[in-house]
N, C-alpha and C positions, 0 to 999 in steps of 0.2 A: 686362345692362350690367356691364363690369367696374372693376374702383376701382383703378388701380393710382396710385402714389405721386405721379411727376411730369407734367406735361404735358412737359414736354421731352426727356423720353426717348420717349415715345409718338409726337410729332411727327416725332424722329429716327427711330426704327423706320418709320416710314410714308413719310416723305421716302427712305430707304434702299430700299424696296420699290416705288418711285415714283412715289408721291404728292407731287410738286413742287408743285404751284399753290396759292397762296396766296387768300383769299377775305374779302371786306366786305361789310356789306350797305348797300346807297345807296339812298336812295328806293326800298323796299319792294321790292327784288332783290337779288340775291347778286354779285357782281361779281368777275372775277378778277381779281386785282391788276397782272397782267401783262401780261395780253392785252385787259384792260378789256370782255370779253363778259362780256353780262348773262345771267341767269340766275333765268326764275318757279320756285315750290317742285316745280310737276310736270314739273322739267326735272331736277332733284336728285334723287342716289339716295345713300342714306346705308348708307355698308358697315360700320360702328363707332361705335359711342358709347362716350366712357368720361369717365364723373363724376368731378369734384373736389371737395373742401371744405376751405376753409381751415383751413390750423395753429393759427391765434389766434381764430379764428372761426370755426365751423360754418354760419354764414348765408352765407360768402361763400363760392358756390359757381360754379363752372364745368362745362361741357361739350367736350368735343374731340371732333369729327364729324369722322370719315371718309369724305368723299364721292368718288363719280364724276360727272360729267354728264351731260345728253342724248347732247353730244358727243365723250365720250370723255376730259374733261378728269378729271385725281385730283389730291385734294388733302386739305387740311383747314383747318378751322375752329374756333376756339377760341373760344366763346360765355359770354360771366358774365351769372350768373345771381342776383346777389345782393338784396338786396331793393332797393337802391337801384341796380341796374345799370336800361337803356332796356330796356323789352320789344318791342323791334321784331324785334331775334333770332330770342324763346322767340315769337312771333306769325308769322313767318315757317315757322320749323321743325315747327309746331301744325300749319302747312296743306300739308305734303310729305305727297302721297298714302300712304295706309300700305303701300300694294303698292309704294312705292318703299323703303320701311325694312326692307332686308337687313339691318340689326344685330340685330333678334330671332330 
């Protein structure tokens, strides 16, 4: 996993290489923001991870996943991790088959 500084330059780099789609997760799926197709974890395949931690705080941490789809959808995801963030995210992304986690 790499630690680079901002999420918004990484988002831009990937958006740039295109990664357009946007992603939420709603009732225990991943959701494009655009197209509104759903998505369970063994439909997601993750091409990148890169960790964040907060400037004023080390606890307050995020993740920015680089995914593709089943169907061919690329996007990302910016997931917080902090100790008072929901764990529906880090619970969702826990059950993405590990043959689908291309970032190692």
């Amino acid at each position: 996993m790499e630690y680079p500084k901002s999420e918004r330059t990484y988002i831009t780099k990937y958006q740039d290489l295109g990664y357009t789609s946007n992603y939420r997760m709603k009732n225990e799926v991943l959701v494009d923001v655009e197209t509104k197709k759903k998505y369970v974890a063994k439909e997601i395949f993750i091409e990148k991870e890169f960790r964040f931690e907060g400037m004023s705080n080390p606890d307050d941490m995020s993740i920015l996943y680089v995914i593709k789809t089943k169907d061919g959808g690329k996007g990302t995801i910016l997931a917080n991790y902090s100790p008072s963030s929901a764990t529906d995210m880090a619970a969702f992304f826990a059950t993405i088959p590990k043959e689908n986690d291309l970032s190692k």
